[in-house]
Structure formats: structure tokens, C-alpha cells
N, C-alpha and C positions, 0 to 999 in steps of 0.2 A: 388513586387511579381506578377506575371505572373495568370493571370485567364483563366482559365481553361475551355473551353465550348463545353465538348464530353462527353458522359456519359461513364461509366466505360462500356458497353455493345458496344462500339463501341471499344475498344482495342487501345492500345498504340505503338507508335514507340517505336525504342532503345531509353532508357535514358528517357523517358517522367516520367514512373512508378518513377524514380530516383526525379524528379526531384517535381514530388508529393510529395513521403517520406521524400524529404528534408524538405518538408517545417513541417514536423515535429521534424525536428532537435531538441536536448535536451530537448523534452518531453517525460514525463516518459510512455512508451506503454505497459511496462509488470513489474515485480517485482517476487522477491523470499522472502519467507521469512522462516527465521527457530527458531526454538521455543527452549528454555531448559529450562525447567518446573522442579521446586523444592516443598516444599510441599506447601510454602505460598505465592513465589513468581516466575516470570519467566520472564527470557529477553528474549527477541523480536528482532530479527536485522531483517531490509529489507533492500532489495536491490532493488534500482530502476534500471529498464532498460531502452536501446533507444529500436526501433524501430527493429535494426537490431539484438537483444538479447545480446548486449554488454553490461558493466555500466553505468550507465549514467555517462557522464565529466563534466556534471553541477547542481548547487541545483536543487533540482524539490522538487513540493510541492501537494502532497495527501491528500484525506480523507479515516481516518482509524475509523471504530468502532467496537464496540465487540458483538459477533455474539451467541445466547445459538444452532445455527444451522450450522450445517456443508456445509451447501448453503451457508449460507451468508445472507439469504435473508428475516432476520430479526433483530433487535436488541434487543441485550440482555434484558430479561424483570429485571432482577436482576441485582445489579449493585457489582463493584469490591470494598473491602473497604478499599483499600486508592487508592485516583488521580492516574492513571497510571502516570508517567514522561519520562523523556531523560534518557537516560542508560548513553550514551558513545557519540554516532554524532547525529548530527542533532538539528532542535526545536520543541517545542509544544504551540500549542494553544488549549485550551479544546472548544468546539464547544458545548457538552451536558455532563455536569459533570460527571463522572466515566463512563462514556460509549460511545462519539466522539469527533474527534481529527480534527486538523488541521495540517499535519506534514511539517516538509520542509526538505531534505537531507544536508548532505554536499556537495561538491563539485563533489564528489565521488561516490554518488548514496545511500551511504551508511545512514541509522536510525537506532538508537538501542533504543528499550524500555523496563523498566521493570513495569510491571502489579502484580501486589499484589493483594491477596486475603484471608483470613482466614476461605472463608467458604468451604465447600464442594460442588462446583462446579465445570464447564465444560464450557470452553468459545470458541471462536477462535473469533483472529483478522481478519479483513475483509478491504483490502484496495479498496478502489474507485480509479482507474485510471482516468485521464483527459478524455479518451473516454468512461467514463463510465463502463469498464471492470470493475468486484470484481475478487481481486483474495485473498482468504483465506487461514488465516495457519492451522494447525495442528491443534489439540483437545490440551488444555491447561487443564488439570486436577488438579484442586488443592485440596488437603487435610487438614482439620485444625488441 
């Protein structure tokens, strides 16, 4: 790997920017995710992105927690009650019991989670990208 010694304020030739972004090849830079919310449970699928807002074509491995803020930019003071798990793709490692995650995709970019809940709460999932981006799903509302 090639180092690099211009600050981004000095500008790049053809293909230099290219050749930056590569080296972030199959790391996850963005994510989607969508939520379907039933009254005591809800799966979670995300999608990991590259860089260039594609799927990702290889595992990639996030932190996910659950949010009572639509930021993000707290964790839930309440917790879900049962273990979130794997839905469908992907794995998990719990990090902070019912409330952080360590996820890995499949090959495919793809996670599915189902999150359960019996009380009357409001959560949202909150992924940590490798460059530190959050990006947050939807209002999860569940009713017991």
C-alpha cells in the first residue's frame, strides 16, 4: 500500500482519489436498514454498504445498539426483554446484554435481526460504521 504525503487541501490527480478509496475496499461506509415492527417483536435487516453506495460483496463486521433517541446518541436506558438474535443472515455477539451488539454480515452485506420486547416502548437500532458514522433506523414501537 502506497503512502500517501499531500493533504487533501492540496487536491489530487486523475485516479489518485481512486486510488485512496480503494484502499477502503470492502469496508462497510454506509448501511440501510428497515424495520417491521409487530406489537412484541421486530426484525431488523441491514444492509451494509461499500463506499461507492453499492452492497457490500464481503462480510463486514459493525457495532449495533439500541437507541431510546432518534440521534443515536445515547443508549437505551431500558433494556429489550428477550436477547435480541440473528433473524435470517449474519452473526452476533452480545457486547452489553439486551442493549450492544457485535454483528458480522454475510457475504452479501446482508443482517437480519429480530429484537423483542413486551413492554411499551420506543427504541431504534443504531449502527456504528468502521469510520465511526451512526446511522439509525426508524422508531421501533412496541406494544405489550
Amino acid at each position: 500500500m502506497a503512502t500517501i504525503q499531500k493533504a487533501m487541501g492540496q487536491g489530487f490527480a486523475s485516479g489518485e482519489m481512486y486510488t485512496v478509496l480503494n484502499n477502503f475496499n470492502g469496508m462497510a461506509a454506509d448501511a440501510s436498514i428497515s424495520v417491521d415492527v409487530g406489537d412484541t417483536a421486530a426484525t431488523v435487516t441491514i444492509q451494509l454498504k461499500d463506499w461507492n453506495g453499492d452492497d457490500l460483496a464481503v462480510p463486514g463486521t459493525v457495532i449495533c445498539y439500541l437507541s431510546s433517541s432518534s440521534t443515536g446518541l445515547d443508549f437505551n436506558e431500558a433494556t429489550v426483554t428477550t436477547e435480541t438474535a440473528i433473524a435470517t443472515d449474519g452473526s452476533l455477539a452480545i457486547l452489553l446484554a439486551k442493549i450492544a451488539y457485535l454483528v458480522t454480515s454475510e457475504a452479501n452485506g446482508d443482517i437480519g435481526l429480530t429484537i423483542t420486547d413486551t413492554s411499551d416502548d420506543v427504541y431504534y437500532l443504531v449502527v456504528v460504521l468502521p469510520t465511526g458514522k451512526l446511522v439509525v433506523s426508524d422508531a421501533m414501537t412496541f406494544a405489550s
